[in-house]
C-alpha positions as CSV (number, residue, x, y, z in Angstrom):
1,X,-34.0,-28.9,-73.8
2,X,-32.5,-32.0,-75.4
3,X,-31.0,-34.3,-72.8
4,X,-29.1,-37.3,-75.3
5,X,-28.2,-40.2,-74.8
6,X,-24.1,-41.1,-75.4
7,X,-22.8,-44.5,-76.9
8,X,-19.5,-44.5,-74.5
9,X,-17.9,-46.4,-77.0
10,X,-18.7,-44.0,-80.3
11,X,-17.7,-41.1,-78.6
12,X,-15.0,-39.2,-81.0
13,X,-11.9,-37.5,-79.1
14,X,-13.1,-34.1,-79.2
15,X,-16.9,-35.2,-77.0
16,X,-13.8,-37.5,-75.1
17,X,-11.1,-34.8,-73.9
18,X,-14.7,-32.2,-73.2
19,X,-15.4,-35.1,-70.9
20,X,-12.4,-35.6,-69.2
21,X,-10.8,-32.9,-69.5
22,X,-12.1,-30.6,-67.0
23,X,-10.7,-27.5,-65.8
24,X,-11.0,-24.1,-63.2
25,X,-10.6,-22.3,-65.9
26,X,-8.3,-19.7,-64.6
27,X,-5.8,-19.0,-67.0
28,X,-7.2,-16.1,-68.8
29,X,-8.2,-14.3,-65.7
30,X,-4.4,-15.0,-63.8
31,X,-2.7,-12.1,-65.1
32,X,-6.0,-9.6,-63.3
33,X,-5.9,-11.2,-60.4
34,X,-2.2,-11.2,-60.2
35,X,-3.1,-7.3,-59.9
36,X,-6.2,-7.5,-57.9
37,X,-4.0,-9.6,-55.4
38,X,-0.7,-7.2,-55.5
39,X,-2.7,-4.1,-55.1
40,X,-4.2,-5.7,-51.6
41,X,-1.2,-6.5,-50.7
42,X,0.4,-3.0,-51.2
43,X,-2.8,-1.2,-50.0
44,X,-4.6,-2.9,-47.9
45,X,-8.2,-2.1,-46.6
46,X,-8.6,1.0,-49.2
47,X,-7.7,-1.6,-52.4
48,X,-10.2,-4.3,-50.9
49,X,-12.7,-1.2,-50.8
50,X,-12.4,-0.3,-54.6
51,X,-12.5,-3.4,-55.4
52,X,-15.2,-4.4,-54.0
53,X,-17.2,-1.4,-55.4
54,X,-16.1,-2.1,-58.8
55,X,-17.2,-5.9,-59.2
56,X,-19.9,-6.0,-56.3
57,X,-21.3,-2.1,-56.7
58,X,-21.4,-1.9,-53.1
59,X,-19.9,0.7,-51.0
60,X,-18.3,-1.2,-47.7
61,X,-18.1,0.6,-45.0
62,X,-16.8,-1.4,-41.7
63,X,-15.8,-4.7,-43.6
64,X,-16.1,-6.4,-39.9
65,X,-19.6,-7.9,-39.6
66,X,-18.6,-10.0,-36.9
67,X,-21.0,-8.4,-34.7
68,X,-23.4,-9.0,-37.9
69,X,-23.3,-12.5,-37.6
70,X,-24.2,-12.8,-34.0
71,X,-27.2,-11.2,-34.0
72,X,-28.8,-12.9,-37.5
73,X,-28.6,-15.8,-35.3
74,X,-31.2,-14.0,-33.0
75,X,-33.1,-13.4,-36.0
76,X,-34.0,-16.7,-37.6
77,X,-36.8,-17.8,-37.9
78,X,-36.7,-21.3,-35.4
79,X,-37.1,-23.9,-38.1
80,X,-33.6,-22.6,-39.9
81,X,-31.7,-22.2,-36.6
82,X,-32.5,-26.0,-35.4
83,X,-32.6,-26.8,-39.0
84,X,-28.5,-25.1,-39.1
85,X,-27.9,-26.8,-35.6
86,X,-28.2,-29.9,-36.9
87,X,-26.8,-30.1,-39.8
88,X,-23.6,-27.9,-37.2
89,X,-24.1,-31.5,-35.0
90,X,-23.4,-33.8,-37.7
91,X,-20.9,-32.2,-39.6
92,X,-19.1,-31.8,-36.4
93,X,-19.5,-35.4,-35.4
94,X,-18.3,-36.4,-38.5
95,X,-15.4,-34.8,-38.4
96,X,-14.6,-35.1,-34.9
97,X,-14.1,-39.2,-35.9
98,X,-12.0,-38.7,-38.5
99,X,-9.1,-36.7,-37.0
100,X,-6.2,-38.5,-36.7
101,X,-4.6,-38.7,-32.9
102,X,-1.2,-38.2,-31.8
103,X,1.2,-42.0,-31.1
104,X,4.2,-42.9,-30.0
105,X,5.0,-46.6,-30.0
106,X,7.9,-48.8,-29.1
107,X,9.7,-50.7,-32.6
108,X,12.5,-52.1,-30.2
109,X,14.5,-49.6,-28.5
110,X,13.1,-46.9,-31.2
111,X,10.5,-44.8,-29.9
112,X,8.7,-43.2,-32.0
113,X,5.7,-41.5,-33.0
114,X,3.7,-38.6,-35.1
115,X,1.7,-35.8,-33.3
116,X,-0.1,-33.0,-34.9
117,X,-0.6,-29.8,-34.0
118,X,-3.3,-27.3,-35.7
119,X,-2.1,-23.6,-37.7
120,X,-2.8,-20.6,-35.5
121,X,-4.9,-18.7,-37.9
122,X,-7.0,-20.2,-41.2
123,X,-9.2,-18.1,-43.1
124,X,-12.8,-19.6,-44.5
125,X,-14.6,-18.5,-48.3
126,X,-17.8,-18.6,-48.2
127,X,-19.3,-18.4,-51.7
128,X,-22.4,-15.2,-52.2
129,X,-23.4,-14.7,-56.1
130,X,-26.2,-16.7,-57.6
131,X,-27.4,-18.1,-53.8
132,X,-27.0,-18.5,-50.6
133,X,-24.3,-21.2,-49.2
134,X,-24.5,-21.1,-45.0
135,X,-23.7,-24.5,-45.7
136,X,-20.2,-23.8,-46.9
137,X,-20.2,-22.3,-43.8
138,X,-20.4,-25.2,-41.9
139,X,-18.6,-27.1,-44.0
140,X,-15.4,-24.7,-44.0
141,X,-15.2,-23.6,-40.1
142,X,-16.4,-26.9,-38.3
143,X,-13.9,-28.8,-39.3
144,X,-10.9,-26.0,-38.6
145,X,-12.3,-25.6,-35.3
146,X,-12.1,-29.2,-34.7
147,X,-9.0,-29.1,-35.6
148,X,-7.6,-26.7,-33.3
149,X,-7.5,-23.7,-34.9
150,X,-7.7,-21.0,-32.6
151,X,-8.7,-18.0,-34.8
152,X,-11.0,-18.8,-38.0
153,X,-11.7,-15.9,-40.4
154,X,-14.7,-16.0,-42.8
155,X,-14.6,-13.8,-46.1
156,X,-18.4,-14.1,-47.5
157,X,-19.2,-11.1,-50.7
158,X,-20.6,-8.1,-49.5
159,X,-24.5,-7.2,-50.6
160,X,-26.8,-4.3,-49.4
161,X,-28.1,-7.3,-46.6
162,X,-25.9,-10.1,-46.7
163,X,-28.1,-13.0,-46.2
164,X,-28.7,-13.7,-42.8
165,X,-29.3,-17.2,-42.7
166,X,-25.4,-17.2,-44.0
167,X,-24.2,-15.1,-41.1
168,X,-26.4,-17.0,-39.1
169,X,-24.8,-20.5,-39.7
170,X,-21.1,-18.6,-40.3
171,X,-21.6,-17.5,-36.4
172,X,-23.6,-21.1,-35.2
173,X,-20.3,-22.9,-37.0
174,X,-17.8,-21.2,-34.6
175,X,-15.9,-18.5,-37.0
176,X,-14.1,-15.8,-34.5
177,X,-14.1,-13.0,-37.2
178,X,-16.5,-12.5,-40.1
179,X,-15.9,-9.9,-43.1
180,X,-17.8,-8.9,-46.0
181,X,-15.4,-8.8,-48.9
182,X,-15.8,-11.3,-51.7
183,X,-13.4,-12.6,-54.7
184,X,-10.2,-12.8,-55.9
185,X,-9.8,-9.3,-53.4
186,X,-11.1,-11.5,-50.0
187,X,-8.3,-14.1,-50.9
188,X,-6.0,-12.0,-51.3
189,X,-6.9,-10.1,-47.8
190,X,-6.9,-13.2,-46.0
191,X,-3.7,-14.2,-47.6
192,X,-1.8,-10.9,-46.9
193,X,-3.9,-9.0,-44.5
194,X,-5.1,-5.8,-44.0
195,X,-5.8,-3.1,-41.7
196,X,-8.7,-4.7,-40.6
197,X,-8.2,-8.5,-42.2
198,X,-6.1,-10.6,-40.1
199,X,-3.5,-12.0,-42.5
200,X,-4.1,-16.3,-42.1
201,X,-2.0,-19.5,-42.5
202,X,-4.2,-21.6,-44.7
203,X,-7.1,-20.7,-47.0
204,X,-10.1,-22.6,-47.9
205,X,-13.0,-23.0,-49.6
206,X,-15.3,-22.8,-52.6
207,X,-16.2,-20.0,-54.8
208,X,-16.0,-18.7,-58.7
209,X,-13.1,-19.0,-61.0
210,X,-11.6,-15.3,-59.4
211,X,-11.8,-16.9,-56.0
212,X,-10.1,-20.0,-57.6
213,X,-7.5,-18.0,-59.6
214,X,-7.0,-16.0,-56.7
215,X,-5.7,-19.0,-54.3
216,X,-3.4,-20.3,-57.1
217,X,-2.3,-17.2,-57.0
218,X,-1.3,-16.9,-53.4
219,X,-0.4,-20.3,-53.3
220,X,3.0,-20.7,-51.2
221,X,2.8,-17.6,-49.4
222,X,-0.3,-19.6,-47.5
223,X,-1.5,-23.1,-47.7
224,X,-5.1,-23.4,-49.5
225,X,-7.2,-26.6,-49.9
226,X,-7.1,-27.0,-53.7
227,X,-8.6,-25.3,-57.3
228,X,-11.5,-26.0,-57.1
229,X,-13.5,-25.8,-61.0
230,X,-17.5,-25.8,-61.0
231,X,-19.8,-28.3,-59.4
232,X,-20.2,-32.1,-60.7
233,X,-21.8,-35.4,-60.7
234,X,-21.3,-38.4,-61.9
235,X,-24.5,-41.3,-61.1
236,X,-23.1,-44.7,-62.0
237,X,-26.5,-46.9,-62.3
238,X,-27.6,-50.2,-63.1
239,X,-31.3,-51.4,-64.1
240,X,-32.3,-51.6,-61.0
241,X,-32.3,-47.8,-60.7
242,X,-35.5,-45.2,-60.5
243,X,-35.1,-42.9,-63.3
244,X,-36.5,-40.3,-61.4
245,X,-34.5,-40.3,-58.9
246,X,-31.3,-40.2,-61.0
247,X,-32.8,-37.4,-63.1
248,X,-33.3,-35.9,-60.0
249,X,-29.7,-36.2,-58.7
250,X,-28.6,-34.5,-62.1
251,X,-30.9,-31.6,-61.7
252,X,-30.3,-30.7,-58.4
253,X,-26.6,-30.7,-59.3
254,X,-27.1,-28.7,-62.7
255,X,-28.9,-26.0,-60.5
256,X,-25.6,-24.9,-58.9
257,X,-24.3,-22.8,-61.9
258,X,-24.5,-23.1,-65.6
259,X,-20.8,-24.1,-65.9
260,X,-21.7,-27.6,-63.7
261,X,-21.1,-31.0,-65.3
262,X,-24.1,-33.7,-64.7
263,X,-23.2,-37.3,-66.3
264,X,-25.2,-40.6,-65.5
265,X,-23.5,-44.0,-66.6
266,X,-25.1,-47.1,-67.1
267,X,-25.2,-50.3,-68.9
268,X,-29.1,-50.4,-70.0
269,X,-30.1,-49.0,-72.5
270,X,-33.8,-48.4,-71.1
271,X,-32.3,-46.6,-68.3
272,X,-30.4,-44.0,-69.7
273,X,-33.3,-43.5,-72.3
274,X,-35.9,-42.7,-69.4
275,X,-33.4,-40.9,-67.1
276,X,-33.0,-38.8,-70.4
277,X,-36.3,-38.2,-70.6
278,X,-36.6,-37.6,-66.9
279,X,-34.3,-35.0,-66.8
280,X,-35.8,-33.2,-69.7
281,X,-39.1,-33.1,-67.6
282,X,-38.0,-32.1,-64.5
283,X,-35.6,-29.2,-65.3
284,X,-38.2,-26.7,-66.9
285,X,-40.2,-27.1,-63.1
286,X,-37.3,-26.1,-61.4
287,X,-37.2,-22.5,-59.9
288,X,-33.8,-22.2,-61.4
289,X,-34.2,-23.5,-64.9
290,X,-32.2,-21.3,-66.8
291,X,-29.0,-22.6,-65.1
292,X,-29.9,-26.0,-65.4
293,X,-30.7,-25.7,-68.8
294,X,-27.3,-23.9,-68.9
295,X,-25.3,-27.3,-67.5
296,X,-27.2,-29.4,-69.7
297,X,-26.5,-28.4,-72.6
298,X,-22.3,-28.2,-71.5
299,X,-20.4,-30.8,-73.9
300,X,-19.0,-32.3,-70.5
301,X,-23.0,-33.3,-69.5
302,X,-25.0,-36.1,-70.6
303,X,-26.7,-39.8,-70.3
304,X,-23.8,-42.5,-71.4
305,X,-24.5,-45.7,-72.3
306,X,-21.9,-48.4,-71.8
307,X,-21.7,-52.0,-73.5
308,X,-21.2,-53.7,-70.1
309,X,-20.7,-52.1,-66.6
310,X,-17.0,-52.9,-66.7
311,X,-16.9,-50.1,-69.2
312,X,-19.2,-48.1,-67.0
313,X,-16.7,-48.5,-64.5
314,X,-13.7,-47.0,-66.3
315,X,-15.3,-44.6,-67.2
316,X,-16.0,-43.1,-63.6
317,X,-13.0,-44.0,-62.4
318,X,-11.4,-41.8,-65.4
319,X,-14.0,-38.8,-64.5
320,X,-13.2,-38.7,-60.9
321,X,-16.2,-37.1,-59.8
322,X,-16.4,-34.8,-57.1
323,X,-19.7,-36.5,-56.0
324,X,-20.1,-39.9,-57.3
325,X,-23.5,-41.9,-57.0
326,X,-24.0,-45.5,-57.1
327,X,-27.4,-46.9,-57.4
328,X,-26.8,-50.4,-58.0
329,X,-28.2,-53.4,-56.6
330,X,-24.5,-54.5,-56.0
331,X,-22.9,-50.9,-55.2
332,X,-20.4,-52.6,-52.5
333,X,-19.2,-54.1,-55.2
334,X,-18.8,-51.5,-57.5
335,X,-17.2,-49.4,-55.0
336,X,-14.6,-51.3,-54.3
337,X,-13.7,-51.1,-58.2
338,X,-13.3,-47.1,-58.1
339,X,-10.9,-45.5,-55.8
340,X,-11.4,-41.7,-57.3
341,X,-13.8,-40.0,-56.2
342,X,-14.7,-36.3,-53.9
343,X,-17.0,-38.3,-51.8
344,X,-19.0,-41.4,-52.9
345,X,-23.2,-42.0,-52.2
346,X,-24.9,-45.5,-52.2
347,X,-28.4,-46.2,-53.0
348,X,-31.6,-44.8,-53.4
349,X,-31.7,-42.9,-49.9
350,X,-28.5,-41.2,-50.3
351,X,-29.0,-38.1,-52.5
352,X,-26.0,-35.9,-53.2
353,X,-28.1,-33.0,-51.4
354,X,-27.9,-35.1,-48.2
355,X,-23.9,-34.7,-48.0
356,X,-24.3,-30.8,-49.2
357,X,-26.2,-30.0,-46.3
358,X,-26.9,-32.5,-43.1
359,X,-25.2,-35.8,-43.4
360,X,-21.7,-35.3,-42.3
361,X,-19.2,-35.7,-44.4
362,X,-17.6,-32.5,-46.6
363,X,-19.1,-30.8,-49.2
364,X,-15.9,-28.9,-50.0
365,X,-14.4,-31.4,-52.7
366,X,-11.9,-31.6,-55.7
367,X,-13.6,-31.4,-58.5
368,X,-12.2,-31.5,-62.6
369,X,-10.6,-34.7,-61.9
370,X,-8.9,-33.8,-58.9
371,X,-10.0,-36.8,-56.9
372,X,-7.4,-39.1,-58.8
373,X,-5.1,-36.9,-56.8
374,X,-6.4,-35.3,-53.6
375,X,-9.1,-35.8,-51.2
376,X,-12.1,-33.2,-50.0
377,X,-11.9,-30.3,-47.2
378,X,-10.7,-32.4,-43.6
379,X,-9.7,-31.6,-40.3
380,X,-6.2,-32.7,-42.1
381,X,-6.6,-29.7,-43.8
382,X,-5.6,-27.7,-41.0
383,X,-3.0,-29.8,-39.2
384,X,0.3,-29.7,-39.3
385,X,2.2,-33.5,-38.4
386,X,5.9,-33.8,-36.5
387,X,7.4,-36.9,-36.2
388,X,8.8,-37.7,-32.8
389,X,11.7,-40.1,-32.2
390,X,13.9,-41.3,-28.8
391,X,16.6,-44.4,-29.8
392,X,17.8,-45.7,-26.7
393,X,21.9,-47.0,-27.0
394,X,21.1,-50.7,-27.6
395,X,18.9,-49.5,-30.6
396,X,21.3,-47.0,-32.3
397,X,23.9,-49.5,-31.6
398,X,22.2,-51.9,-33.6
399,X,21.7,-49.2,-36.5
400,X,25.1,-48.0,-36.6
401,X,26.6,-49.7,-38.8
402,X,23.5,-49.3,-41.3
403,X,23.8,-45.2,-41.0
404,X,27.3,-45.1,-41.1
405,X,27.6,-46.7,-44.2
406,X,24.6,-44.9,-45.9
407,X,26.0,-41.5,-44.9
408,X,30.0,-42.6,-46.5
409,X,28.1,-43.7,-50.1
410,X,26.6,-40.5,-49.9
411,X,29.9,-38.7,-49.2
412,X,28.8,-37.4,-45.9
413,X,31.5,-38.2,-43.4
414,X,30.5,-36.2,-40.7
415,X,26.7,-37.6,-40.5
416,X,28.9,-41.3,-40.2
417,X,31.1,-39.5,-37.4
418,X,27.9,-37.7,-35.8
419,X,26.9,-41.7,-35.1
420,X,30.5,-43.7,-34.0
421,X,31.0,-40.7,-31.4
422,X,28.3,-41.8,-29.5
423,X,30.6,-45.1,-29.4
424,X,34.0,-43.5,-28.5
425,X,35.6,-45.4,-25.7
């Protein structure tokens, strides 16, 4: 395993645009998910059946594991329930302080104001495959139940035994329905419906490129969160920084799937030599090593070296990572020099596994640059916002004249007229 170190400032276009130029990856796969999509549409339950024996060889029966979920709950062992409850806690608190609250103010005879008001139904991915996520879980139904929602779906892929610590924290999260169906065929469930799949408003969550392909796909018939591509880091350090620790960051990431991109940036050049060497130390111990072997040795991963932080700067603030990482000895500092970013960690204490699991904040971020666009997964996500206004007579009075002749340059007479007959003697 070769973990190199990258002269920012040598690197040719080609080892440039690999960098930056991240992707979901979905285009090749549209036009058979365009079908796998139709076909749940037209047919319903039998489709998401066939499907789901095709790519998952399993044969569904009841997709409704509602039930299911309930009792895994009863089943945990006590450390991963309070260990789920917890984690429920904070990512509830979290969000909980960051919804935004209805107002109506007074701007001089104007009254006016914004409220919001949740969708009826949302529907939750929650990613199977490689490993377990009940995080996901958390991350995707906590904050639509803060929201409002009043009926939360889950989709999770369908296995002989589903994992139980999922349904567990699926159930302990608040979801009001639960089915086993996975991929681009769950999307397209929640997004149409079925005979036994609610049809939803919105759509969220992570999952593989057919999950991702999928909600572009359906895109406009519901609302999703965005497209999201495969996990990511970005560690901007200074020389103040453990190696270990940012190898560390950069393993753990890599683990998620072989397709993940791991960078650390930094202007010593003794750091990034021994968090190279870290990292190639640590990955062969991991349980998962093949994987993070796999990210590694992607074109888009790496140890860069920049000539001054400045540059190290820029050049996170052009990755936009979905987790970014600041291990600095002035990381206030350097945060207020990067606005994009999924969701930003300071110091030594504050591992990206922290805000995947416990913390608070949520782990359902953009990711392939997204961040210079978008934010992560929020109670926002499920709210819809009205604006409100009352003008009493003195106030449109003193408008009038204003709208009137706004509405003639645009060649709408009768919005001018709507106005001065409020005025006829």
């Amino acid at each position: 395993m070769n973990c190199s170190v990258r002269e920012i400032g040598d690197l040719p276009p080609d080892e440039r645009a690999a960098v930056f130029d991240r992707d979901a990856d979905i285009e090749e796969i549209r036009e058979d998910v365009r079908e796998i999509v139709g076909r749940v549409r037209e047919e319903g339950d039998v489709a998401v059946r066939e499907f789901t024996s095709e790519f998952d060889d399993v044969a569904v029966g009841n997709l409704d594991v509602t039930d299911a979920a309930a009792d895994a709950v009863e089943e945990l062992d006590d450390d991963v329930r309070e260990a789920i409850e917890t984690a429920a806690d904070n990512v509830r608190a979290f969000h909980e302080r960051s919804a935004p609250a209805d107002w109506r103010e007074d701007f001089e005879g104007r009254e006016l104001g914004r409220r919001y008001r949740p969708v009826e139904r949302a529907g939750v991915y929650v990613p199977g495959g490689t490993a377990a996520y009940p995080s996901s879980a958390l991350m995707g139904v906590i904050p639509a139940k803060v929201a409002g929602v009043e009926h939360v779906a889950v989709a999770t892929p369908p296995a002989d035994e589903i994992n139980p610590v999922t349904l567990a924290a699926v159930h302990i999260a608040g979801a009001d329905a639960v089915y086993q169906v996975g991929g681009a065929q769950a999307i397209g469930a929640l997004a149409h419906g079925t005979e036994t799949v609610d049809r939803v408003q919105t759509v969220v969550g992570p999952g593989n490129r057919w999950v991702t392909a999928a909600k572009a796909e359906v895109r406009g018939e519901v609302e999703i969160d965005f497209l999201a591509g495969p996990s990511e880091i970005a560690v901007l350090a200074d020389e103040t920084a453990d190696p270990e620790l940012v190898a560390a960051d950069l393993v753990a990431q890599a683990e998620h799937d072989t397709q993940a991109s791991v960078v650390a940036v930094t202007d010593d050049a003794a750091l990034a030599a021994a968090v190279a060497d870290a990292v190639e130390r640590q990955a062969p111990e991991r349980e998962r090593a093949d994987i993070i072997e796999g990210a590694l040795e992607n074109d888009e991963s790496g140890v860069f070296l920049a000539r001054s932080m400045p540059e190290a700067v820029l050049f996170v603030e052009e990755y936009a990572a979905e987790h970014l990482a600041i291990v600095a000895e002035n990381d206030e500092e350097l945060l207020d020099r990067i606005d994009s970013a999924g969701s930003v960690f300071l110091g030594p204490h504050s591992p990206v596994a922290a805000g995947d699991y416990a913390s608070g904040p949520n782990h359902v971020l953009p990711t392939g640059g997204g961040a210079k666009r978008y934010g992560g997964l929020s109670v926002d996500t499920f709210l819809r916002s009205t604006t409100v206004q009352r003008l009493d007579e003195a106030a449109l009075d003193d408008l009038a004249e204003t709208i009137t002749t706004l509405a003639e340059a645009e060649g709408l007479e009768a919005h001018a007229e709507s106005v001065r007959k409020r005025f006829d003697e």
